[in-house]
N, CA and C atoms as a LAMMPS dump frame, in Angstrom:
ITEM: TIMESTEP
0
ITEM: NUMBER OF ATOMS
333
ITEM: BOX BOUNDS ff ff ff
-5.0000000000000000e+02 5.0000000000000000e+02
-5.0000000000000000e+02 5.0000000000000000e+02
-5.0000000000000000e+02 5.0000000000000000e+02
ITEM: ATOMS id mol type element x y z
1 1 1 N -136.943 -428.708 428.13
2 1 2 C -138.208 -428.135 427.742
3 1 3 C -138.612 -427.078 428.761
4 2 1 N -139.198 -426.067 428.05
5 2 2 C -139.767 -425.115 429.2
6 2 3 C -141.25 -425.435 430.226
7 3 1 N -140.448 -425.182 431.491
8 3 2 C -142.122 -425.23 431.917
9 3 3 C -142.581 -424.034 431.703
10 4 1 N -144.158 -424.287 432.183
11 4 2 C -144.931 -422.926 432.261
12 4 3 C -144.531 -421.598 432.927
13 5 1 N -143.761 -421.753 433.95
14 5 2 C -142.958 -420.483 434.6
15 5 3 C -141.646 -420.445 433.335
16 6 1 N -141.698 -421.156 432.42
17 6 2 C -140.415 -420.391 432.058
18 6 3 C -140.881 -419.818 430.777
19 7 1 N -142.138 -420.599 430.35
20 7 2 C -142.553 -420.011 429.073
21 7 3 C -142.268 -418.486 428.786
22 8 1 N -142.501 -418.043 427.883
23 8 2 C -142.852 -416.441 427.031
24 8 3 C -143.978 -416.696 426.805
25 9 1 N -144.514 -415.311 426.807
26 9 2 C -146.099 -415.275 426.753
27 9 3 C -146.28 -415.926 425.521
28 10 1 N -147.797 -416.359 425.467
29 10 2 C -148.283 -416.812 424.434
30 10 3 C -148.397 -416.192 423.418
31 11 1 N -148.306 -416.506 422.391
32 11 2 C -148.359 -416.032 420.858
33 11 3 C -150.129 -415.526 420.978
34 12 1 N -149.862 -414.122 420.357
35 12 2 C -150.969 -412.941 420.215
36 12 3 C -151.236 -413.162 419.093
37 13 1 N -151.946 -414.125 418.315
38 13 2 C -151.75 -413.792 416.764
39 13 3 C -152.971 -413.604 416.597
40 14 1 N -154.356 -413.505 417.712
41 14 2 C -155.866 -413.334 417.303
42 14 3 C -156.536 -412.159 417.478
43 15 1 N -155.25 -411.173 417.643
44 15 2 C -155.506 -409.658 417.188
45 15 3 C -154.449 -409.296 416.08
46 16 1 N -155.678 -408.735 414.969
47 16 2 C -155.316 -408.624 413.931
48 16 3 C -154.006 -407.54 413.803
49 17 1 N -154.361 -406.502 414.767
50 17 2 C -154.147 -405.436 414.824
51 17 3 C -152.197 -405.58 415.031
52 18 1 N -151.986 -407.072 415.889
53 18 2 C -150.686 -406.952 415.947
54 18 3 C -150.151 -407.445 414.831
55 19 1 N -150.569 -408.443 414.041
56 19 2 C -149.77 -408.757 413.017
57 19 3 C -149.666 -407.935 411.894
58 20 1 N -148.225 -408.412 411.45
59 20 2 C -147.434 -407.354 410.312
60 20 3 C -147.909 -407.755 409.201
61 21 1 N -148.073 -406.8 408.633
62 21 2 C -148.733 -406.567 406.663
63 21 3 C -148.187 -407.764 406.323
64 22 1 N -148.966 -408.231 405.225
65 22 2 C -148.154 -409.238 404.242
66 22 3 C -147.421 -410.697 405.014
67 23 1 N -148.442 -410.709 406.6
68 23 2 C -147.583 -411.833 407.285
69 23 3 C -149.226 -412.927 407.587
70 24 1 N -148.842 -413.949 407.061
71 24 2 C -150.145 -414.611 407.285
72 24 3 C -150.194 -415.387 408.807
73 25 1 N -150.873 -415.177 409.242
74 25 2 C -151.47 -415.844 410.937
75 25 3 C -150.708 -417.036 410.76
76 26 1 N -150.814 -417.922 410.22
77 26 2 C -150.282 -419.226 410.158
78 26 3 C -149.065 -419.209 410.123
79 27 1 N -148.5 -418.55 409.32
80 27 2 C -146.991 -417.9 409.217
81 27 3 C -146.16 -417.558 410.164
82 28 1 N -147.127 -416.878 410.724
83 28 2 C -146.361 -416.051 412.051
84 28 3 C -146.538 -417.423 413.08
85 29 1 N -147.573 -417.336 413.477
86 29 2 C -147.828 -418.695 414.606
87 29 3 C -147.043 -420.075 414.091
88 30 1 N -146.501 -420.336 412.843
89 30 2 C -145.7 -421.611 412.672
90 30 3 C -143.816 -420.954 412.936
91 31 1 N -143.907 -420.008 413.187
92 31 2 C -142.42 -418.888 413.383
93 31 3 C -141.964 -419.074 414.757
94 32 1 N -143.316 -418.546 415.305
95 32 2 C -143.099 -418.502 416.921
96 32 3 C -143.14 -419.794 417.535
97 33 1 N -143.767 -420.937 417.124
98 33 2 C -143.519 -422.143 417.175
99 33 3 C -142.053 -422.515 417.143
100 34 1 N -141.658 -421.943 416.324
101 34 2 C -140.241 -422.618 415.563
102 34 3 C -139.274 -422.387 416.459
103 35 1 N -139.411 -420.724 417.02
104 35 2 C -138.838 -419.909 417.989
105 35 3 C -138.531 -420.027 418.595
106 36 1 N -139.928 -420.854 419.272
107 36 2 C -139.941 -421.166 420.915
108 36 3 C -139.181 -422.805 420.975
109 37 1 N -139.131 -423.691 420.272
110 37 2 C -138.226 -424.535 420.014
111 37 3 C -136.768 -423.998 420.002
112 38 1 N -136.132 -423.286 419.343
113 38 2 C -134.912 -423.138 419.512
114 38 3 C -134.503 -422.442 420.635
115 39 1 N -135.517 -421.775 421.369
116 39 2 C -135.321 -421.015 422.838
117 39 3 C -135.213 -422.581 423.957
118 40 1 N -136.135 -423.278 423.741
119 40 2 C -135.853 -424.641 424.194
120 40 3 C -134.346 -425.605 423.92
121 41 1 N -133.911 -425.389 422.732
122 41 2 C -132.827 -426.313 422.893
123 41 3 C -131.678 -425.164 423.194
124 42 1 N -132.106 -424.468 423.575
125 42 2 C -131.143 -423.494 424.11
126 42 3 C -130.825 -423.68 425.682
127 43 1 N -132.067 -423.487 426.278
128 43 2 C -131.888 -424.166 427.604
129 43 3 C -131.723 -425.279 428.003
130 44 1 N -131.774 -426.6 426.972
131 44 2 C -131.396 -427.968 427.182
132 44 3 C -130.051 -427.756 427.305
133 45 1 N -129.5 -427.277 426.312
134 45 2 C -127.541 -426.687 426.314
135 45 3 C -127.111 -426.238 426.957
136 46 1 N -127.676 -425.142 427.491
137 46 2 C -127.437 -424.501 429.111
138 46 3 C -127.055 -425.715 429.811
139 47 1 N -128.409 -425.914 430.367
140 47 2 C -128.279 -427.52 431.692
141 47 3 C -127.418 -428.229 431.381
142 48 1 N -126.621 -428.828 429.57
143 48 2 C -125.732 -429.96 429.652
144 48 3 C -124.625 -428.682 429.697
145 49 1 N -123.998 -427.995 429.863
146 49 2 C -122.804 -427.391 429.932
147 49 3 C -122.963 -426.932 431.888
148 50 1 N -124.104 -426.832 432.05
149 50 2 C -123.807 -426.897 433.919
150 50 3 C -123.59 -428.384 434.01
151 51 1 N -124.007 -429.083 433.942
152 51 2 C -123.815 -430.729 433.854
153 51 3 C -122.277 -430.766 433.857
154 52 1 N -122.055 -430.482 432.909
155 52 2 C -120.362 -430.443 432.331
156 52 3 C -119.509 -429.585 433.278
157 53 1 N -120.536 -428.618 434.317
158 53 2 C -119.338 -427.625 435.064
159 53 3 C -118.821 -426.874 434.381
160 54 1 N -119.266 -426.179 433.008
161 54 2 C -118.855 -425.299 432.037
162 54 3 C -119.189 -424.201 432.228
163 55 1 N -119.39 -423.671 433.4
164 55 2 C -120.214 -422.658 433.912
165 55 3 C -119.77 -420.958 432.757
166 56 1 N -118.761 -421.038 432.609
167 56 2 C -118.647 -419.638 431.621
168 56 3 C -120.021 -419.967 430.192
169 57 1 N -120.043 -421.109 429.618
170 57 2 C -120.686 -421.201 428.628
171 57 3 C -122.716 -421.545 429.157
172 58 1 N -122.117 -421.84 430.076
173 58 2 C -123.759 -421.986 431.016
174 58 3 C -124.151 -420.161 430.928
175 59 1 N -123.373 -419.774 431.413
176 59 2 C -123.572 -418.3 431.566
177 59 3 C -123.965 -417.466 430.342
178 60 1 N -122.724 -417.708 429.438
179 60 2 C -123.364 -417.405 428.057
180 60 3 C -124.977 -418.104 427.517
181 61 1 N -124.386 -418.881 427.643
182 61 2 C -126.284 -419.477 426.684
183 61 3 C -127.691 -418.846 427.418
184 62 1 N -127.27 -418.899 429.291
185 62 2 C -128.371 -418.635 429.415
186 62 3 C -128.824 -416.763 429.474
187 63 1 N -127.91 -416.204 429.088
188 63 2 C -127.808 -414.706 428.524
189 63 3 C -128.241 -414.598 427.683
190 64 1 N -128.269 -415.411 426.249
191 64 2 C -128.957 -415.6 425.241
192 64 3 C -130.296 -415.812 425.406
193 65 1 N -130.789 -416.867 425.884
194 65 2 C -131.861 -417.103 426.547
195 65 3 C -132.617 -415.757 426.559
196 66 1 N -131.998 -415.012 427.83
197 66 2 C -133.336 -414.167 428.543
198 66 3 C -133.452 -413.648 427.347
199 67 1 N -132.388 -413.114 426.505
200 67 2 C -132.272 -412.126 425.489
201 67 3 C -133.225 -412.45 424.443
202 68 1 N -132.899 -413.943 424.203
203 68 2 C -134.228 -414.179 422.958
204 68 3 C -135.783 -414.587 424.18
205 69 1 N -135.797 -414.344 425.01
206 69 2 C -137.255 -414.444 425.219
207 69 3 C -137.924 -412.862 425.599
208 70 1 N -136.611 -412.022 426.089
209 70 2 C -137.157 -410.636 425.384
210 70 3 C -137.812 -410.045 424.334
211 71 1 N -137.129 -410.552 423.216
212 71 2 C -137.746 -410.259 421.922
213 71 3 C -138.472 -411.217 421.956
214 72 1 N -139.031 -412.289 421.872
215 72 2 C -140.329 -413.115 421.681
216 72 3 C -141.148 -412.334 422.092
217 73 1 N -141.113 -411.791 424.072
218 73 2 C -142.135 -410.9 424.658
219 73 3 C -142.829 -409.876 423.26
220 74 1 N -141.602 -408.893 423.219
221 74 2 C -141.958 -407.913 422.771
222 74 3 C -142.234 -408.283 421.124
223 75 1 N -142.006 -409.465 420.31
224 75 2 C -142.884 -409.859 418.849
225 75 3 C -144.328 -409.93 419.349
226 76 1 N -144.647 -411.391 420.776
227 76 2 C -146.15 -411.319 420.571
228 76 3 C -146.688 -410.55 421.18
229 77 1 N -146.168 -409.388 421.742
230 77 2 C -147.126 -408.053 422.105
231 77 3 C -147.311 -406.969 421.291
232 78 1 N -146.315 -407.375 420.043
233 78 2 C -146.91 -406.721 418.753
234 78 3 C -145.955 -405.438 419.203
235 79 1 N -144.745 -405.805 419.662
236 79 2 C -143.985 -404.127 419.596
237 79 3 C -142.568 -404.721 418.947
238 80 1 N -142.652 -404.465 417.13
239 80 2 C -141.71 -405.051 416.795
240 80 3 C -140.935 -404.063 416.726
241 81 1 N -141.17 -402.471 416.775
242 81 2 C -139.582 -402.196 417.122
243 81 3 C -138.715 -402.057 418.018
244 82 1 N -139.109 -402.139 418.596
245 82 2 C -138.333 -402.816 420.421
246 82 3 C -137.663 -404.131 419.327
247 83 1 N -138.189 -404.944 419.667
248 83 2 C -138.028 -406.533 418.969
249 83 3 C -136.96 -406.403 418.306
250 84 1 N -136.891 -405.265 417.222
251 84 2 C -136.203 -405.337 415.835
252 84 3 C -134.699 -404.559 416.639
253 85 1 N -134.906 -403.913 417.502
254 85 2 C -133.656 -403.192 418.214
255 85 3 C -133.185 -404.037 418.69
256 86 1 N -134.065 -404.791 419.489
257 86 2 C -132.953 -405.908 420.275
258 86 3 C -132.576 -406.861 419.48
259 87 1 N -132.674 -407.463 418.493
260 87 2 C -132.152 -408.108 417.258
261 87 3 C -131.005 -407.481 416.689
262 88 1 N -130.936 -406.411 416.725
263 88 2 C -130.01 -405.184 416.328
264 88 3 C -128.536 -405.837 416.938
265 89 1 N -128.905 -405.821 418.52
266 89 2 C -127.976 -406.12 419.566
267 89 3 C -127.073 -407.135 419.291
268 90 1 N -127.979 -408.333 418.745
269 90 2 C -127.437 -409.648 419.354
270 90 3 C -126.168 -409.992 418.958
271 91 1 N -125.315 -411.243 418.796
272 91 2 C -124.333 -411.474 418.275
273 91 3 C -124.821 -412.428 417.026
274 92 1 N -124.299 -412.679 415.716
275 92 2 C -124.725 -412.996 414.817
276 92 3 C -125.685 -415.171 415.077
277 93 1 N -124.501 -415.655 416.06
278 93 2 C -125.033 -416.892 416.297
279 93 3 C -126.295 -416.774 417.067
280 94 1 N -126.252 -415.768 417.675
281 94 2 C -127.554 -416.108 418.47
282 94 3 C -128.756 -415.484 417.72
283 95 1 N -128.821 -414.577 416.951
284 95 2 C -129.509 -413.686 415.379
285 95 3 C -129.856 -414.957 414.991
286 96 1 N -129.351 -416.028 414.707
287 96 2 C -130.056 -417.227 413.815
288 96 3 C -130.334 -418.082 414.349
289 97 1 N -130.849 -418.068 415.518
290 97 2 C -131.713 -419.032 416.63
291 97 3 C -133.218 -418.502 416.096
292 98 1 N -132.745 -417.007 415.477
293 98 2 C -134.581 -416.535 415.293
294 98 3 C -134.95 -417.403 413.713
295 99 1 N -135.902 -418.096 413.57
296 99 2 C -136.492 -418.056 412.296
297 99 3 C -136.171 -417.086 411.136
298 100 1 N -135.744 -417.292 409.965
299 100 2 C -135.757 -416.76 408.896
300 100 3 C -136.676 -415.306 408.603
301 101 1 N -137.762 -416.026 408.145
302 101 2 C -138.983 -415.352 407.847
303 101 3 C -139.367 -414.126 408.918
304 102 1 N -139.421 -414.858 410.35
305 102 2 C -139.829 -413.83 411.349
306 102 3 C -138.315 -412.816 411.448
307 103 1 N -137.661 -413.034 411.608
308 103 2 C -136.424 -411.975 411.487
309 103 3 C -136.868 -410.971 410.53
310 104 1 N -136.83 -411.583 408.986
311 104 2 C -136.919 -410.519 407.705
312 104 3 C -137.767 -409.538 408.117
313 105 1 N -139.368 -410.536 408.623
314 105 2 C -140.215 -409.24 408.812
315 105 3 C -140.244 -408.205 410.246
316 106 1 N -139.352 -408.664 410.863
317 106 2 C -139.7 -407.916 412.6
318 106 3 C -138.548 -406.269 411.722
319 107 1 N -137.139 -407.238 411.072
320 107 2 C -136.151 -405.943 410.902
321 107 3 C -136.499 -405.158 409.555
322 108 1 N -137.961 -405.227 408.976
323 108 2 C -138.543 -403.804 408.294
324 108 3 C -138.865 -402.908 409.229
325 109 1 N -138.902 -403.526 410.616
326 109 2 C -139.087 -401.687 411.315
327 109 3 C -137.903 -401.325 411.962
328 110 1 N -136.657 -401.808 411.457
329 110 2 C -135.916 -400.934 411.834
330 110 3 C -134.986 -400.853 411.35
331 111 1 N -135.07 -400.644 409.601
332 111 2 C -134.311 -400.159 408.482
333 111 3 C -134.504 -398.854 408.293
């Protein structure tokens, strides 16, 4: 589980101004919820593959990591095309650590 130093900022969803058309508050805030869970069992996997002395795959996951808490940053600061670029990047397994829904809508800005 993350502590507070490892968190991503908190979900911005009580300015209107950042959320995307056609995305309901609840929607988004049950996304980034979802998010921030799979950014969590991401770093649980990390720690059991250092556990394991798997250090190449420690390395990988926790690359993933910073990578998806980059784009979290830049979803709840409301700069989804940054967000949608670095989604661009990723490798397809780590692309579906993001939520469904929040994916579809972050990569309309950068079709």
């Amino acid at each position: 589980m993350m502590t507070n130093q490892d968190q991503p900022d908190e979900p911005r969803v009580t300015l209107p101004s950042r959320l995307i058309a056609s995305y309901e508050a609840s929607d988004f805030s049950e996304d980034l919820g979802q998010f921030t869970r799979s950014i969590d069992a991401l770093i649980q996997q990390g720690h059991e593959y250092l556990n394991q002395k798997d250090y190449e795959l420690t390395g990988l996951t926790f690359t993933d990591v910073s990578d998806l808490r980059v784009i979290y940053d830049h979803i709840t600061q409301g700069r989804y095309e940054r967000a949608a670029k670095q989604i661009d990047d990723l490798d397809t397994a780590v692309r579906d650590e993001i939520p469904t829904r929040l994916y579809d809508k972050i990569m309309k800005f950068h079709r």
